[in-house]
C-alpha positions as CSV (number, residue, x, y, z in Angstrom):
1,X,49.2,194.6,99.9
2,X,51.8,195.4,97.4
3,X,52.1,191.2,96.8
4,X,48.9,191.0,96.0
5,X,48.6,194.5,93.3
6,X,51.7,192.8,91.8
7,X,49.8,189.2,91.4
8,X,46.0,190.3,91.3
9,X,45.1,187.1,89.8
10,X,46.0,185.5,92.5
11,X,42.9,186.1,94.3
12,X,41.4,184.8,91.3
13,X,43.1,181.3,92.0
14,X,41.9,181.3,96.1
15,X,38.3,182.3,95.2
16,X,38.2,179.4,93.0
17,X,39.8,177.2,95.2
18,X,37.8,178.2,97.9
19,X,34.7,177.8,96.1
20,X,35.2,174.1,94.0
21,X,36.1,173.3,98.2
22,X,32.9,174.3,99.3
23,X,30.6,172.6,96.9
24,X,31.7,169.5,98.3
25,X,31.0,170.4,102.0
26,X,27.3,170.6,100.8
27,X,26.9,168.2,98.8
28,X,27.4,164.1,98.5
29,X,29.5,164.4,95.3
30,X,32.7,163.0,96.6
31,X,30.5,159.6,97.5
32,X,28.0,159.8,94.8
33,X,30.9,159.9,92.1
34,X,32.9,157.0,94.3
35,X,30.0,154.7,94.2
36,X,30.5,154.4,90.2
37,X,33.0,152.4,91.0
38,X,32.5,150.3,93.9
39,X,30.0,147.6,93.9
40,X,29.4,145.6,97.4
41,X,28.3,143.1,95.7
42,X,31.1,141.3,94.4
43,X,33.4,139.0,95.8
44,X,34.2,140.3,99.4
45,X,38.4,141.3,98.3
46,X,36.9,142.9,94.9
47,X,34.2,145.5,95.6
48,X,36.1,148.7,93.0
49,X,36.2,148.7,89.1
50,X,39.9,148.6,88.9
51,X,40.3,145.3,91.4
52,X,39.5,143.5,88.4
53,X,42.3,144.6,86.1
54,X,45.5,144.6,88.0
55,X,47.5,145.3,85.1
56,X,45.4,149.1,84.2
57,X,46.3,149.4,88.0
58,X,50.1,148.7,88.1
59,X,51.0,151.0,84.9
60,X,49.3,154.0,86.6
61,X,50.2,153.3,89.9
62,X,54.0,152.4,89.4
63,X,54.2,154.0,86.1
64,X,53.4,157.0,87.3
65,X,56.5,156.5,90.0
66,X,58.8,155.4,86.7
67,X,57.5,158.9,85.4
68,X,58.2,161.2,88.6
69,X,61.9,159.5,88.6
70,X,62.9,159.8,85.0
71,X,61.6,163.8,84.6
72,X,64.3,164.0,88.2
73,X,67.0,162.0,86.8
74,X,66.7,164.2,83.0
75,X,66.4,168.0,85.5
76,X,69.4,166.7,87.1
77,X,71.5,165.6,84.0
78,X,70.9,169.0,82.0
79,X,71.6,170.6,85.3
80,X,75.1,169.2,85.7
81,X,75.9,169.3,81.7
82,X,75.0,172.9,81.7
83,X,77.7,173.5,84.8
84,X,80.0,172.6,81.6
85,X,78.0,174.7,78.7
86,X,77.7,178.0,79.6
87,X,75.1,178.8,76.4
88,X,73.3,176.0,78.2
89,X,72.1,178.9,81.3
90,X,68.4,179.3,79.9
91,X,68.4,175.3,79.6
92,X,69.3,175.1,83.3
93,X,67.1,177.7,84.8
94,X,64.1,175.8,82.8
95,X,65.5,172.3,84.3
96,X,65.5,173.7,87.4
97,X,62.5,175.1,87.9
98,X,61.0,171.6,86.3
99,X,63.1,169.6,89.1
100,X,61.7,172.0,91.8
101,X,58.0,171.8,90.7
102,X,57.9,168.2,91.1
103,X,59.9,168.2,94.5
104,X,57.8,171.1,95.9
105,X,54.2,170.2,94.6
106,X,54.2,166.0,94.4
107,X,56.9,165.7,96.9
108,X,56.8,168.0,99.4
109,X,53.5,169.7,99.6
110,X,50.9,167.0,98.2
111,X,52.6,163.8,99.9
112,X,54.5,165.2,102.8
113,X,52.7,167.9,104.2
114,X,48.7,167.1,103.3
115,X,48.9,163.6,102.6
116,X,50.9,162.2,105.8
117,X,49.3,164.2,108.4
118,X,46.1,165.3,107.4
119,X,44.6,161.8,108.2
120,X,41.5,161.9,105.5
121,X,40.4,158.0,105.3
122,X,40.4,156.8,101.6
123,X,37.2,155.6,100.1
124,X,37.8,152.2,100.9
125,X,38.2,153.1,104.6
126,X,34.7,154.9,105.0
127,X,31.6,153.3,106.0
128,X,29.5,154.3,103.5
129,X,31.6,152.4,100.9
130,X,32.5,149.2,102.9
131,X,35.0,150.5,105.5
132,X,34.9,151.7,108.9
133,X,35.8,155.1,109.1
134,X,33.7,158.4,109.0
135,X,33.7,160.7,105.7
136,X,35.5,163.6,106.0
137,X,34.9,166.6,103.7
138,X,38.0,167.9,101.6
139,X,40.3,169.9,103.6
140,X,38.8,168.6,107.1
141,X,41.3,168.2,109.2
142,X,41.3,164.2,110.8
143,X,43.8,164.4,114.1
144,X,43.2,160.9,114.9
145,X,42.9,159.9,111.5
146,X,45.1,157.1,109.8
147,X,44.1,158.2,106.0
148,X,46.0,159.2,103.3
149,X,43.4,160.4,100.9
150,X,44.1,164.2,100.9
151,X,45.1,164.9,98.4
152,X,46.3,162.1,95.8
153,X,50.1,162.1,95.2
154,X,49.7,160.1,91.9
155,X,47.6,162.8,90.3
156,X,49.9,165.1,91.5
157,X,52.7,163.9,89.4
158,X,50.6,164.0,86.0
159,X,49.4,167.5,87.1
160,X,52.9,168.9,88.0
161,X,53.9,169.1,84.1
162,X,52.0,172.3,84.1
163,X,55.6,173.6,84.2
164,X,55.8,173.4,80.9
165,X,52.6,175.8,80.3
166,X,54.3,177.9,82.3
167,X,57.5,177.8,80.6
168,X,56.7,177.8,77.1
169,X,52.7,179.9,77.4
170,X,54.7,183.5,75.9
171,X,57.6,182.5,74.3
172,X,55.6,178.8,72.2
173,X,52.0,179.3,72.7
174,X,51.4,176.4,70.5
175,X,53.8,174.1,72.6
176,X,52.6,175.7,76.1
177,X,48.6,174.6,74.5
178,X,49.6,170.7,74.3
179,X,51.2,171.1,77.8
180,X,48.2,172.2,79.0
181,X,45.6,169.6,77.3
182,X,48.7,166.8,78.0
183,X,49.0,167.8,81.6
184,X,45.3,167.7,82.2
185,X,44.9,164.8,80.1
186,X,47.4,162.7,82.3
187,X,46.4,164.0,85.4
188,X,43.0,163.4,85.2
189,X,43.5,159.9,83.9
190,X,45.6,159.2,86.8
191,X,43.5,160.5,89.2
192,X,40.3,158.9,87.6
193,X,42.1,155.2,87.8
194,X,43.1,155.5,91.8
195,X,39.4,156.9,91.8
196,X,38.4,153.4,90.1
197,X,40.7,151.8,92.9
198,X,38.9,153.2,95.8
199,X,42.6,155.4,96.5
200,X,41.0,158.7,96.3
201,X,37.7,160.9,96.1
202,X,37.3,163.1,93.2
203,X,37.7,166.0,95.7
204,X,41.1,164.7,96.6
205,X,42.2,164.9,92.5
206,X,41.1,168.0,92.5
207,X,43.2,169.5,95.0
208,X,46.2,168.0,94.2
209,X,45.7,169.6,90.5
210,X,45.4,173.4,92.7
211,X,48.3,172.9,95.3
212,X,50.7,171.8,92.1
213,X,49.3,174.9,90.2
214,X,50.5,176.7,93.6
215,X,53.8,175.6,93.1
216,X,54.4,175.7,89.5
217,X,53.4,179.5,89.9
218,X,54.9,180.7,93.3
219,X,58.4,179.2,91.7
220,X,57.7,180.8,88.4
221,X,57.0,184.2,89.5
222,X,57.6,185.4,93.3
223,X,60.2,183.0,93.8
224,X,62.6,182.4,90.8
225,X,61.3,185.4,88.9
226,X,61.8,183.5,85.4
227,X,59.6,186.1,83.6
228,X,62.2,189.0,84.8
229,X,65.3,186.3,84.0
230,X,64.2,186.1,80.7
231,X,64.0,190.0,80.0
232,X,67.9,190.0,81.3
233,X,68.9,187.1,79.4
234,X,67.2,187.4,75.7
């Protein structure tokens, strides 16, 4: 109880969650939205929008990996150069809450936990778009499933630079607004072209935008405590 007077908006954040889930449990958005993209009736290896233009593929596909591995390697550099300037402490704590947003959301939560075990068949894998397997709803639990659809770990990666809202929202409103639009921007784009691939449903973009808001906020507040750092350290 006293978790939950100290972060009321949290409940905010489940009940919205829980509802954006449940609209696609009864409804066929997931497939209606899919089927935009995929067209049976082209040439049997090239039935989705983004089979024809390999190249749109690779830079948000690898790109996106480029990304992930460049914000690490920068967190880790100002993290070890701040070990040697002690004005740098601010610089670090922000570095290393960055560096843990992207380990805990994209890394461990999105691709580790939901994505390798919750066995969700991608829309190329389900019958109604070609494959073999049965839909499942987003957050249906598949034990003998082989997919990796839940949720996407690309989208993840454009949606976990919400860390800068977070950072800058009280202290540079104007930055921490162009974090936001950027951060929704490139997640959305990145979701929307593995959504073009046949990679992902349009549920499984939208959960991997919540579990990396999850993150970004349980290490920004419960767990770091940056908002109480910052009142110590001016």
């Amino acid at each position: 109880m006293k978790f939950w007077k100290k972060y009321p908006h949290a409940w905010l954040w489940l009940n919205i969650v829980a509802a954006s889930t449940v609209v696609f449990w009864f409804s066929n958005w997931d497939l209606t939205v899919a089927r935009f993209f995929y067209d049976p009736a082209t040439g049997e290896a090239k039935h989705w929008l983004l089979d024809d233009f390999p190249l749109w593929k690779l830079l948000f596909y690898d790109g996106v990996q480029v990304v992930a591995t460049a914000v690490l390697v920068g967190t880790l550099l100002i993290i070890a150069g701040s070990t040697l300037l002690r004005r740098w402490y601010r610089l670090r704590l922000y570095a290393l809450y960055v560096l843990l947003v992207f380990v805990l959301g994209p890394g461990l939560l999105v691709n580790s936990l939901f994505k390798d075990h919750w066995g969700r068949p991608r829309p190329v894998q389900v019958e109604q778009l070609g494959g073999h397997e049965q839909y499942a709803p987003p957050g249906y639990f598949v034990a003998d499933g082989n997919g990796r659809s839940f949720p996407s770990g690309h989208s993840s990666v454009g949606f976990a630079f919400i860390a800068f809202w977070f950072l800058w929202r009280k202290r540079e409103p104007q930055w921490a607004q162009a974090a936001l639009v950027l951060t929704l921007l490139f997640g959305c784009t990145v979701g929307l072209t593995r959504m073009a691939a046949g990679g992902h449903f349009l549920s499984d973009v939208m959960w991997s935008g919540w579990v990396v808001l999850f993150a970004a906020w349980v290490l920004y507040c419960p767990v770091m405590r940056i908002p109480e750092r910052e009142r110590e350290y001016p």
